[in-house]
C-alpha positions in Angstrom: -6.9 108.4 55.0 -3.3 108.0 52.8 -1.5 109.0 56.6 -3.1 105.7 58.1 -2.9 103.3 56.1 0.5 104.3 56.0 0.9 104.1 59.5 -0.7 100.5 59.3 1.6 99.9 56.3 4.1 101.1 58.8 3.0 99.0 61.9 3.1 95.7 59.7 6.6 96.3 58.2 7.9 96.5 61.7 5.8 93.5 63.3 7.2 91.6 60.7 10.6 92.6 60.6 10.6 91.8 64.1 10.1 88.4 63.8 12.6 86.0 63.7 11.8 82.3 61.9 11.9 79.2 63.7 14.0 77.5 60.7 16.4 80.4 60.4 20.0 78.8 60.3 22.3 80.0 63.3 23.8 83.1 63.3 27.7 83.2 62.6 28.7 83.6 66.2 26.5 80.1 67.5 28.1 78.3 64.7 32.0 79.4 65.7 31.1 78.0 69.0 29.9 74.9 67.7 32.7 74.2 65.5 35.2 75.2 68.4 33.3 72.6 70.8 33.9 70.0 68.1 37.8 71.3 68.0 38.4 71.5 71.4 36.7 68.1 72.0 38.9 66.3 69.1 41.7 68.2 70.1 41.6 66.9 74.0 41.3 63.4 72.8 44.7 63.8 70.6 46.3 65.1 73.1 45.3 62.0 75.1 46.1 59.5 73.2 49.4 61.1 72.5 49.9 61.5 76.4 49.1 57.8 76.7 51.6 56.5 74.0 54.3 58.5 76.0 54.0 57.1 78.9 53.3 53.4 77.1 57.0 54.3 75.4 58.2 55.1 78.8 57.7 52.0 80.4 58.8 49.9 77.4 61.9 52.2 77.8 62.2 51.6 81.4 62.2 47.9 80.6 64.6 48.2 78.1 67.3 49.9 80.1 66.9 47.2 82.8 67.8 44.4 80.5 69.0 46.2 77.5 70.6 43.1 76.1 67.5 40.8 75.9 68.5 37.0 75.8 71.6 37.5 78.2 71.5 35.1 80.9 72.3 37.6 83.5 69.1 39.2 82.4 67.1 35.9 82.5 68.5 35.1 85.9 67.6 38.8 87.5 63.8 38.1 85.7 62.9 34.6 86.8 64.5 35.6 90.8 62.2 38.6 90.3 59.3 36.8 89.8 59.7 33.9 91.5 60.6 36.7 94.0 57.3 38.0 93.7 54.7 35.0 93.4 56.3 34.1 96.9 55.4 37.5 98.2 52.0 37.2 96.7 51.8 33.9 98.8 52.9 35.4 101.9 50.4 38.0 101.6 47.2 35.7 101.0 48.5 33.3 103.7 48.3 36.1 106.0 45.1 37.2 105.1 43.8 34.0 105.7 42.9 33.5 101.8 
């Protein structure tokens, strides 16, 4: 009689060992990948917004080494011809399309 209610002792301990809970935090390895997700997702949009200031500073440095004495004349001259330049193109093009 003592051998099976061991056994059913037994039986229960291992049922209920086998269980897992439903409110049972994650185990070590889920929350790593959680917390890399979260790194790797901050981290690309750094790097974005660092690769987007670049090339922001590159065009303000382009525009720079055109006229790198803002207020010359010369300078003036070249950026009204330029875009007088262009707003006559722009016409040409619309007149041709029929616009």
């Amino acid at each position: 009689m003592a051998a099976k209610l061991l056994v059913l002792v037994a039986c229960i301990a291992l049922s209920h060992a086998g269980m897992v809970r439903r409110d049972a935090p994650p185990s070590p390895l889920q929350d790593i990948e959680k917390h890399a997700a979260e790194f790797q997702k901050t981290f690309s949009e750094q790097f974005n917004s660092l690769a987007l200031l670049r090339r922001t500073n590159q065009k303000i440095q382009k525009k720079k080494t055109k006229c790198p004495h803002q207020g010359h004349d010369s300078c003036i001259r070249r950026s009204t011809k330029g875009a007088k330049r262009k707003a006559s193109q722009k016409k040409g093009e619309h007149s041709v399309l029929g616009v």
